[in-house]
VEXDRENGU-939078 format. One line per 2 residues: number of its first residue (from 1); for each residue x negated, y negated, z of C-alpha. Coordinates in Angstrom, 3 decimals. Each point is the difference from the previous one (the first is absolute). Layout:
VEXDRENGU-939078
NUM> X:Y:Z  ...
//
This chain:
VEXDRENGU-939078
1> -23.386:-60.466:-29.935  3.456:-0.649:0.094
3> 2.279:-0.828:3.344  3.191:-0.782:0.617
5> 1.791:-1.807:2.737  1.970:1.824:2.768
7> 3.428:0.190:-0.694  1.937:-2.680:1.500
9> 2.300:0.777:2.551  2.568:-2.626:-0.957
11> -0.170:1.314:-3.671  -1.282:-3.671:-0.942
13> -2.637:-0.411:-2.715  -2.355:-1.978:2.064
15> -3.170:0.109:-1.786  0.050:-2.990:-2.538
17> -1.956:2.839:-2.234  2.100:3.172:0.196
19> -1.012:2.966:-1.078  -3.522:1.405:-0.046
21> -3.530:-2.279:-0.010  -3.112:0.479:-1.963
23> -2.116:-2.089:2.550  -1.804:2.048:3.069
25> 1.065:-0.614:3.106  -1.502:-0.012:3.014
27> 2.314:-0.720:2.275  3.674:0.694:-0.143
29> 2.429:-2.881:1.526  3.202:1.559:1.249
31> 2.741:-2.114:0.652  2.751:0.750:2.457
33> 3.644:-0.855:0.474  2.187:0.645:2.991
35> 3.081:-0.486:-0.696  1.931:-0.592:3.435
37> 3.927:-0.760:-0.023  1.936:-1.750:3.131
39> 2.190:2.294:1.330  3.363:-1.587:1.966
41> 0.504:0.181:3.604  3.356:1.069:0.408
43> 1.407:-1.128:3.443  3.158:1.145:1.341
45> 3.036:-2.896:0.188  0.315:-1.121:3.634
47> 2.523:2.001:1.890  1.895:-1.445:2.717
49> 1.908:2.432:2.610  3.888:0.210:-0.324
51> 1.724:-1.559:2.485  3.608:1.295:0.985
53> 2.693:-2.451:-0.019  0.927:-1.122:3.163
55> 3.175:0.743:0.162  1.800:2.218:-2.099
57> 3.302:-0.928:-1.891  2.619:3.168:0.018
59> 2.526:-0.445:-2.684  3.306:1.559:1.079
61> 3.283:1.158:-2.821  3.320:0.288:1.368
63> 2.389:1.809:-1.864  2.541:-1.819:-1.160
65> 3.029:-0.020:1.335  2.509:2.905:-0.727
67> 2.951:-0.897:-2.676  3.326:0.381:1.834
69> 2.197:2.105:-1.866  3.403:-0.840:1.454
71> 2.604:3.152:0.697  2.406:-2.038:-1.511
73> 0.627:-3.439:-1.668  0.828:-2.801:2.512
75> 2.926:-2.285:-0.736  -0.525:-2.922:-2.242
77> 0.438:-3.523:0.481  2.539:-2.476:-1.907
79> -2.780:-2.142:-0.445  -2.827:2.307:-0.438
81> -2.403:-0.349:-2.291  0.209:2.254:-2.647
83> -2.143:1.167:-3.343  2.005:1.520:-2.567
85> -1.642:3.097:-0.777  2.951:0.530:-3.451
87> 3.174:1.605:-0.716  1.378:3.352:0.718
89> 2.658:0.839:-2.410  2.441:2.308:2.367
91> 3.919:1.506:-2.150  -0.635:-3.277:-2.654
93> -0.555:-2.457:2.532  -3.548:-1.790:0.587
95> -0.813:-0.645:3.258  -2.797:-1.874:1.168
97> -3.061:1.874:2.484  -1.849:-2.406:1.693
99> -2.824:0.454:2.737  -1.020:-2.388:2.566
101> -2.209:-2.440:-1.511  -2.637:-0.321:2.594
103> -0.744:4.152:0.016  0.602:0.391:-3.188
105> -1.956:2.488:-1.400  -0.957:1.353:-3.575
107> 2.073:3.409:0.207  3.108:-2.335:0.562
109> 0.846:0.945:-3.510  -0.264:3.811:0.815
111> 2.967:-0.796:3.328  1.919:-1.739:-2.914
113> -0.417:3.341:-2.046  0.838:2.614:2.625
115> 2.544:-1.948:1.048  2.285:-0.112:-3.540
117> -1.139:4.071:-0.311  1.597:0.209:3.725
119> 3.332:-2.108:-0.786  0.505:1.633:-3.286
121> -0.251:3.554:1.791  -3.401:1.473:-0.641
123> -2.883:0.959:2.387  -2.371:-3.501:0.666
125> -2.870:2.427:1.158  -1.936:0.448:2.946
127> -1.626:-3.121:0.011  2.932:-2.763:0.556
129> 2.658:0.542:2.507  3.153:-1.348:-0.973
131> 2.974:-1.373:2.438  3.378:-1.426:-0.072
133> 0.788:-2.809:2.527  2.792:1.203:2.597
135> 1.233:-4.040:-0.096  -1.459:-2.051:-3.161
137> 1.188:-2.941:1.257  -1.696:0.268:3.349
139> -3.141:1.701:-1.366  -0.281:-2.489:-3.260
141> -0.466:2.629:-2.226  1.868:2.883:-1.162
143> -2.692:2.496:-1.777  -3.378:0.316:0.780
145> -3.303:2.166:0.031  -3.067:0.254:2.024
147> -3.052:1.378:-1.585  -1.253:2.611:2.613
149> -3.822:-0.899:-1.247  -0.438:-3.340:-0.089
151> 3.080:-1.833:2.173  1.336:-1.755:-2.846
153> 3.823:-0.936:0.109  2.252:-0.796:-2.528
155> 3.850:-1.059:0.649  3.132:-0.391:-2.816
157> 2.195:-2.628:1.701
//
């Protein structure tokens, strides 16, 4: 008679004689294995309730403040301080633009540019208004241009 062992649920050879046996049995030991795994406990993270701030901080922008585009250029100082912005060449002669030198501004070179097309007889454009002082040696200055935009001045002495 020949037997042979249950299969084994863990697919393990556990018999130290696998295979089939010539001897007659009379009994038939089964061996069991339960296989048991841990499985995690998962636990949600503490929560804690939101509290509002107490007070609450309102940020406020004010605009900034308007440039001032002057109608026309003011008179200028003996002793003003001045920038030179470069030279205007007007019939030959080079004359020297210069803007005030605490509102100076970056298009200062554009004034000096409208200012020699003005003085030589063409059309500065819309951008820069040009004058001629009624009394240059009240106003300080005898040419100068206003840039309708930004409020920059620039003056020939």
């Amino acid at each position: 008679m020949t037997t042979s062992a249950p299969p084994n649920p863990s697919g393990e050879d556990e018999s130290p004689a696998a295979g089939t046996s010539t001897t007659a049995a009379t009994s038939t030991t089964r061996r069991t294995t339960t296989v048991t795994s841990k499985v995690p406990t998962v636990t949600a993270a503490p929560t804690s309730p939101t509290t509002p701030p107490a007070t609450q901080v309102t940020t406020s922008t004010s605009a900034a403040p308007a440039t001032e585009i002057p109608d026309a250029p003011g008179p200028l100082s003996p002793a003003a301080r001045l920038e030179e912005v470069g030279t205007a060449t007007v019939d030959g002669d080079e004359l020297v633009v210069v803007a005030p030198s605490d509102t100076a501004r970056a298009d200062a070179r554009q004034g000096l540019a409208a200012l020699e097309i003005w003085l030589n007889g063409g059309d500065p454009g819309s951008t820069w208004t040009t004058f001629a002082a009624t009394d240059p040696t009240s106003d300080g200055w005898r040419w100068a241009a206003v840039n309708r935009r930004t409020g920059a001045v620039v003056y020939i002495r």
